[in-house]
C-alpha positions in Angstrom: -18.4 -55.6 16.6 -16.5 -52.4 15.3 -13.3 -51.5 15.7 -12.9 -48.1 17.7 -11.8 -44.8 16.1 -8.2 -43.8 16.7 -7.9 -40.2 17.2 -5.9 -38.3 15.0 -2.6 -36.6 15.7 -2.8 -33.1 16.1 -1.6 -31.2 12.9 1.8 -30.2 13.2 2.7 -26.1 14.1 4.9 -24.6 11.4 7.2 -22.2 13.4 8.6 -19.2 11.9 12.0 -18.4 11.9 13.1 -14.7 12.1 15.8 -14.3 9.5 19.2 -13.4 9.4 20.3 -12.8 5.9 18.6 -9.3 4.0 18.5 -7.5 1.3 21.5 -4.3 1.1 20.3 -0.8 0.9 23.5 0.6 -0.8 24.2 -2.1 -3.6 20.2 -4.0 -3.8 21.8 -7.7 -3.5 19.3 -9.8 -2.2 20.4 -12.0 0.7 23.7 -10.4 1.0 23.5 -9.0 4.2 24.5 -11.2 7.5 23.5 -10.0 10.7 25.8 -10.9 14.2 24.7 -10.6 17.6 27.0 -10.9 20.4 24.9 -11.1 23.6 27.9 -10.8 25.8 29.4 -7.8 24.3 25.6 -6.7 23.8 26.8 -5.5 20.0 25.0 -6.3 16.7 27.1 -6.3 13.7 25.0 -6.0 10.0 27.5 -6.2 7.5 26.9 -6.8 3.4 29.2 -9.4 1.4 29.3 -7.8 -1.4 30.1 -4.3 -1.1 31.5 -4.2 2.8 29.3 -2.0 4.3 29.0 -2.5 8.2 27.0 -0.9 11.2 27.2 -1.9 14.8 24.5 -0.7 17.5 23.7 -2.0 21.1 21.6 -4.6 21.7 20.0 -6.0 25.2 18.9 -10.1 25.5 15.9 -9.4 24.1 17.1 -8.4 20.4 16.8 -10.1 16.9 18.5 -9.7 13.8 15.7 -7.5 12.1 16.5 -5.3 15.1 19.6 -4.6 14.4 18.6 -4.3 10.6 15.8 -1.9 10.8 17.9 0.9 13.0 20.6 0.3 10.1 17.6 1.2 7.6 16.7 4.2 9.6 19.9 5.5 10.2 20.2 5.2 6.2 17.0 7.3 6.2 18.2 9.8 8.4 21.4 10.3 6.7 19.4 10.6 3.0 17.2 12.9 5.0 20.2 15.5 6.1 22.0 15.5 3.0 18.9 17.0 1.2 
């Protein structure tokens, strides 16, 4: 008589992290911004290490660090888009 099969374990789900460090649009260091959310004070900080730059905007519960970086991007965009 054979032994029965065991089943398998199901393959294991990789989960994707959202991430908190970027690249800075006014000195092109990678990693060197840090993004902060305070959910209680519903403010998100983005500031680089390197050359100091900051930006604060508000944020509700459901906000994530690329949030908060993106409107930093486009308020960059904006600004670039005024001067000219």
């Amino acid at each position: 008589m054979g032994k029965r099969k065991s089943k398998a374990p199901p393959p294991t789900r990789v989960i994707r992290r959202v991430p908190t460090t970027f690249n800075c649009p006014f000195c092109n260091h990678e990693a060197s911004v840090d993004c902060r959310l305070d959910k209680v004070a519903e403010v998100g900080e983005v500031s680089c290490r390197i050359c100091l730059e900051k930006f604060q905007s508000a944020i509700n519960n459901l906000s994530e660090p690329i949030d908060v970086y993106s409107e930093w991007i486009d308020e960059c965009e904006r600004a670039n888009e005024g001067e000219s």
